[in-house]
C-alpha positions in Angstrom: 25.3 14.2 0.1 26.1 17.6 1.4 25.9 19.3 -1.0 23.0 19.2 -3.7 24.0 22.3 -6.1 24.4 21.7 -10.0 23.4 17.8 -9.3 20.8 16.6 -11.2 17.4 14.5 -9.5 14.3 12.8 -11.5 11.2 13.1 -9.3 8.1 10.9 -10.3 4.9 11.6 -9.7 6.6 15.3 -9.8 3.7 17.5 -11.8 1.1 17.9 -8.6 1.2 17.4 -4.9 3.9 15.7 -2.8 6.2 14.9 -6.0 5.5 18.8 -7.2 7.0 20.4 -4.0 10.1 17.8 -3.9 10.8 19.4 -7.3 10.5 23.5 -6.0 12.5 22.1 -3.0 15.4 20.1 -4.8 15.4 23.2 -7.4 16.0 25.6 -5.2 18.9 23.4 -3.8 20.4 24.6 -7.5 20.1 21.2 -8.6 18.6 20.6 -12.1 15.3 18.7 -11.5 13.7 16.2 -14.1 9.7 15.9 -13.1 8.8 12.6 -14.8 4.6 11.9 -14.4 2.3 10.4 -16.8 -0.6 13.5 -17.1 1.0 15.8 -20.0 -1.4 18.5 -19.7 -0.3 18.5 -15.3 3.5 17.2 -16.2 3.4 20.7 -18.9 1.9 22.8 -15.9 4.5 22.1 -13.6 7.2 22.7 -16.0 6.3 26.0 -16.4 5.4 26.9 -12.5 8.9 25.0 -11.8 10.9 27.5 -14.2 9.5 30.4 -12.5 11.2 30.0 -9.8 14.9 29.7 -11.8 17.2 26.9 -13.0 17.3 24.1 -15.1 13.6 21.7 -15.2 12.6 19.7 -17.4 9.7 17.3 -18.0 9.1 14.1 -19.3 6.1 11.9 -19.5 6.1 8.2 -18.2 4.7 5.6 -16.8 6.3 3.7 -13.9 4.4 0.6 -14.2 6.0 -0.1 -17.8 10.0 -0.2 -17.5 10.7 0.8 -21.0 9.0 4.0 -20.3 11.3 4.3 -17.2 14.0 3.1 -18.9 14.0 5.9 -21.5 13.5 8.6 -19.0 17.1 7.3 -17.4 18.0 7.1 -21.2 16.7 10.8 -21.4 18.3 12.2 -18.0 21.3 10.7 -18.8 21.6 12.2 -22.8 20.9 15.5 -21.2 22.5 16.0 -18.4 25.0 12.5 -18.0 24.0 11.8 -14.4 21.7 11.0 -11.6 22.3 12.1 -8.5 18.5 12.1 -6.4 16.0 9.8 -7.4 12.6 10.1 -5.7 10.6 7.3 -6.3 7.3 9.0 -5.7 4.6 8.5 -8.3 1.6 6.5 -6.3 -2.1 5.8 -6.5 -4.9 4.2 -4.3 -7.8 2.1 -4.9 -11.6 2.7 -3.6 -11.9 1.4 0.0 -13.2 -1.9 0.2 -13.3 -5.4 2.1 -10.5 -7.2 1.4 -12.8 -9.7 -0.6 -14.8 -7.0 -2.0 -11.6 -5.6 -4.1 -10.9 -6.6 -7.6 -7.6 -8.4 -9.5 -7.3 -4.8 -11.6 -7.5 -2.7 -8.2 -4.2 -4.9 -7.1 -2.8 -4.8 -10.4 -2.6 -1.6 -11.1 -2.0 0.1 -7.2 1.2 -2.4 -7.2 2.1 -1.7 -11.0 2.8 1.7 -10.0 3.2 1.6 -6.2 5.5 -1.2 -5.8 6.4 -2.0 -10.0 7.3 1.2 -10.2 9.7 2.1 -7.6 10.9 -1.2 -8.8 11.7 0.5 -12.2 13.2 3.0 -11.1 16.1 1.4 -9.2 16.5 -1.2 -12.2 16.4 1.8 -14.4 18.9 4.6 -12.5 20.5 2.7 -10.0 23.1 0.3 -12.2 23.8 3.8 -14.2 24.3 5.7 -10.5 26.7 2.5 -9.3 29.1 2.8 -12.6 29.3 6.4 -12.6 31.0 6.1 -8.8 29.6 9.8 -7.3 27.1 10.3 -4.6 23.4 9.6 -4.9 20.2 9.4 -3.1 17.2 6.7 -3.8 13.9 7.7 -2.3 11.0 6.2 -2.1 7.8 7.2 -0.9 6.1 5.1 1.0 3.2 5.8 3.9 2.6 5.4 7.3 -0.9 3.7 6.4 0.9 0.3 5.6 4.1 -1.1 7.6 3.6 1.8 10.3 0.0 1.7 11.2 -1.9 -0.7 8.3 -5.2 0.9 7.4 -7.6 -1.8 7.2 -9.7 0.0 4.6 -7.2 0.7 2.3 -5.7 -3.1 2.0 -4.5 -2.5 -1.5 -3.4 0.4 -0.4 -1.4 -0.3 2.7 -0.3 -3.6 1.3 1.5 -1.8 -1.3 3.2 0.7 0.3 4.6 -2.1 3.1 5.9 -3.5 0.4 8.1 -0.4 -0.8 9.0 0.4 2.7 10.7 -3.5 2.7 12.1 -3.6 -0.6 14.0 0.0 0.4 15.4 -1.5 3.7 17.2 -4.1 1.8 17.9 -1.9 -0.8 19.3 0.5 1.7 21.6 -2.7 3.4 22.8 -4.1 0.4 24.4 -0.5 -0.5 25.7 -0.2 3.1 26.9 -4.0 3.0 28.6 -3.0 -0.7 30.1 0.2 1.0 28.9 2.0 -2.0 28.1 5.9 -2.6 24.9 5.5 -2.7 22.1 5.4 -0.1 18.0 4.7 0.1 15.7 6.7 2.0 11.9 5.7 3.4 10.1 8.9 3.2 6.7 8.9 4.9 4.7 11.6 4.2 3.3 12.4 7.7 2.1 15.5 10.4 -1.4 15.2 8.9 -4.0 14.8 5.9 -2.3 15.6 2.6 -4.2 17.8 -0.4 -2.4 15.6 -3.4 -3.9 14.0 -6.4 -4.2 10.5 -4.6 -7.8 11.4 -3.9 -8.5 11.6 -7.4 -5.8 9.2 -8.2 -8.8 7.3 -10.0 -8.0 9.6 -12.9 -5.0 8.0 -13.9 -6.6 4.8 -14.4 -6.1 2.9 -17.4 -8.9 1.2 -19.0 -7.8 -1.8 -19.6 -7.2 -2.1 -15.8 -11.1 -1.0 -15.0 -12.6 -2.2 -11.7 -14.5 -5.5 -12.8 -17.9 -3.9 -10.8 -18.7 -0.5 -9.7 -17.0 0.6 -6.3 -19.1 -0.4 -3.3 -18.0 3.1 -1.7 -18.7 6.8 -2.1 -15.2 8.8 -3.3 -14.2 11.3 -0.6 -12.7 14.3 -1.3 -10.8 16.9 1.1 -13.8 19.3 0.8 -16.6 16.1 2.2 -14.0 15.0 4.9 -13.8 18.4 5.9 -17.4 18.7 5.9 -17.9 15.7 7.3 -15.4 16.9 10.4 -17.3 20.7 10.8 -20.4 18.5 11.5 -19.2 16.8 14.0 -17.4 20.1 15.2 -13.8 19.0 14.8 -11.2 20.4 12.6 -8.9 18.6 10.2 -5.4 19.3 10.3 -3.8 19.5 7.0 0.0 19.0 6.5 1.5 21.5 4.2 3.5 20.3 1.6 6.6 22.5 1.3 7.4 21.1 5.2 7.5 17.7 3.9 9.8 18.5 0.4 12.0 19.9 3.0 12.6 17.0 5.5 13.4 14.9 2.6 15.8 17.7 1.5 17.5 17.4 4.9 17.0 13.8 5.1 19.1 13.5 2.0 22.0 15.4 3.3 22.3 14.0 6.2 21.6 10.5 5.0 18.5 9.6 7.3 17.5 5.7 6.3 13.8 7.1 7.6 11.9 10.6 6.6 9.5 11.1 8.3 7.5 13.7 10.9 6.8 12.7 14.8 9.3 9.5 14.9 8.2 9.7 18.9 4.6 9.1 18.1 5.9 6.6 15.5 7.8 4.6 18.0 5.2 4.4 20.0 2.9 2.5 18.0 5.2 0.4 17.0 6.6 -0.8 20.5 2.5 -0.9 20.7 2.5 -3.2 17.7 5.3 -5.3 19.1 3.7 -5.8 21.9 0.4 -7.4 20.6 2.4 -9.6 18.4 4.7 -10.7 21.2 1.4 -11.9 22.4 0.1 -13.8 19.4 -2.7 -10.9 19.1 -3.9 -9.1 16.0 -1.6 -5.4 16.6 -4.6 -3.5 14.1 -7.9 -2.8 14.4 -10.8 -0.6 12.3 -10.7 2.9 13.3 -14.7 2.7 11.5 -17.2 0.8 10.3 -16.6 -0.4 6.9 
């Protein structure tokens, strides 16, 4: 897809962080941008900083886990604007760090209810509507370099989930390319260093009915104690901005890249690293700390 001006795109997850600066970057593309997340008074915010900067946003609150709620928001993009054209699957949460055994049924249920459930909804949702309308469109879905790239072993839930969307968008991606369709799937990694986005406080989003059975065995971090964990120990953290990311999925979308993602060298490297250990039968991860 060349050219993104007066096409429409639905970004979830789109009212803070990562999802919030793939709306600024698609709008000022000149497409019309659809933020879909499910905090109203956030979702309500970003509307209005989105329209500052000029063209057509709107806002719609949903929940990816449930496909009805992402089935009226196609229902809703469609009645307004009668296409889809970009899709970011990007809406994602985390659970509390934990031993594999230490972590709960609810912490699995609801990090793959909107991790891997709901990217799930949003191609059964968009991407039959996207097929029959014939034009050009764009599936991505964010994934991280914390599960199929490098697993982090403290974040099983975590990592587990997101290796799961990075599979499910290669054969997504395949079966388009076997189809010779209009349509392609992106990866997107969000990558080059620590991210400020709500998935620190992603806990917020919780339902209740989806509760931790027992209290977290782990103290929450938060970009202020890691940073004040790292000038204690006189290093300094190196925080990717935002906007840099929005952009390489911008380009990645025009010039259909299968993966989006910052320092594919490094990335290769670990991976022929990874390849190696498993050519020898050997575990290819290990914990970067105690815990």
């Amino acid at each position: 897809m060349q050219e993104l001006r007066d096409k429409v795109a639905v970004v979830t997850g789109g009212a803070s962080g990562i999802g919030l600066a793939l709306a600024h970057a698609l709008l000022r593309e000149g497409m019309a941008v659809v933020v879909a997340d499910i905090e109203v008074a956030a979702l309500d915010a970003a509307v209005a900083d989105l329209a500052s900067v000029g063209g057509t946003v709107a806002g719609i609150r949903t929940d990816v886990s449930d496909f009805n709620s992402v089935s009226e928001l196609a229902d809703e993009v469609y009645r307004i604007h009668g296409a889809c054209h970009v899709l970011c699957n990007n809406a994602g949460v985390g659970a509390p760090s934990a031993k594999v055994w230490a972590t709960t049924p609810n912490d699995w249920r609801w990090v793959f209810g909107v991790n891997v459930t709901g990217v799930v909804n949003g191609i059964l949702a968009f991407v039959p509507r996207m097929l029959d309308a014939g034009h050009e469109g764009h599936i991505v879905n964010t994934s991280s370099p914390d599960g199929p790239i490098s697993p982090l072993p403290s974040a099983s839930v975590y990592a587990a989930s997101k290796a799961a969307v990075s599979t499910l968008t290669e054969c997504l991606a395949a079966q388009f390319q076997a189809d010779g369709v209009a349509l392609r799937a992106s990866v997107f990694y969000p990558s080059g260093g620590l991210l400020r986005t709500g998935l620190w406080t992603a806990e917020r989003t919780r339902p209740a009915e989806l509760a931790r059975e027992r209290p977290r065995e782990t103290t929450p971090m938060t970009p202020e104690s890691l940073e004040e964990m790292a000038k204690q120990a006189g290093r300094e953290l190196r925080w990717q901005p935002l906007d840099d990311l929005a952009h390489l999925v911008v380009a990645g979308i025009k010039d259909e890249r299968f993966v989006m993602m910052l320092d594919l060298d490094q990335t290769a490297e670990t991976l022929r690293t990874r390849a190696a250990a498993i050519e020898k039968g050997e575990l290819p991860v290990t914990m970067s700390h105690p815990g």
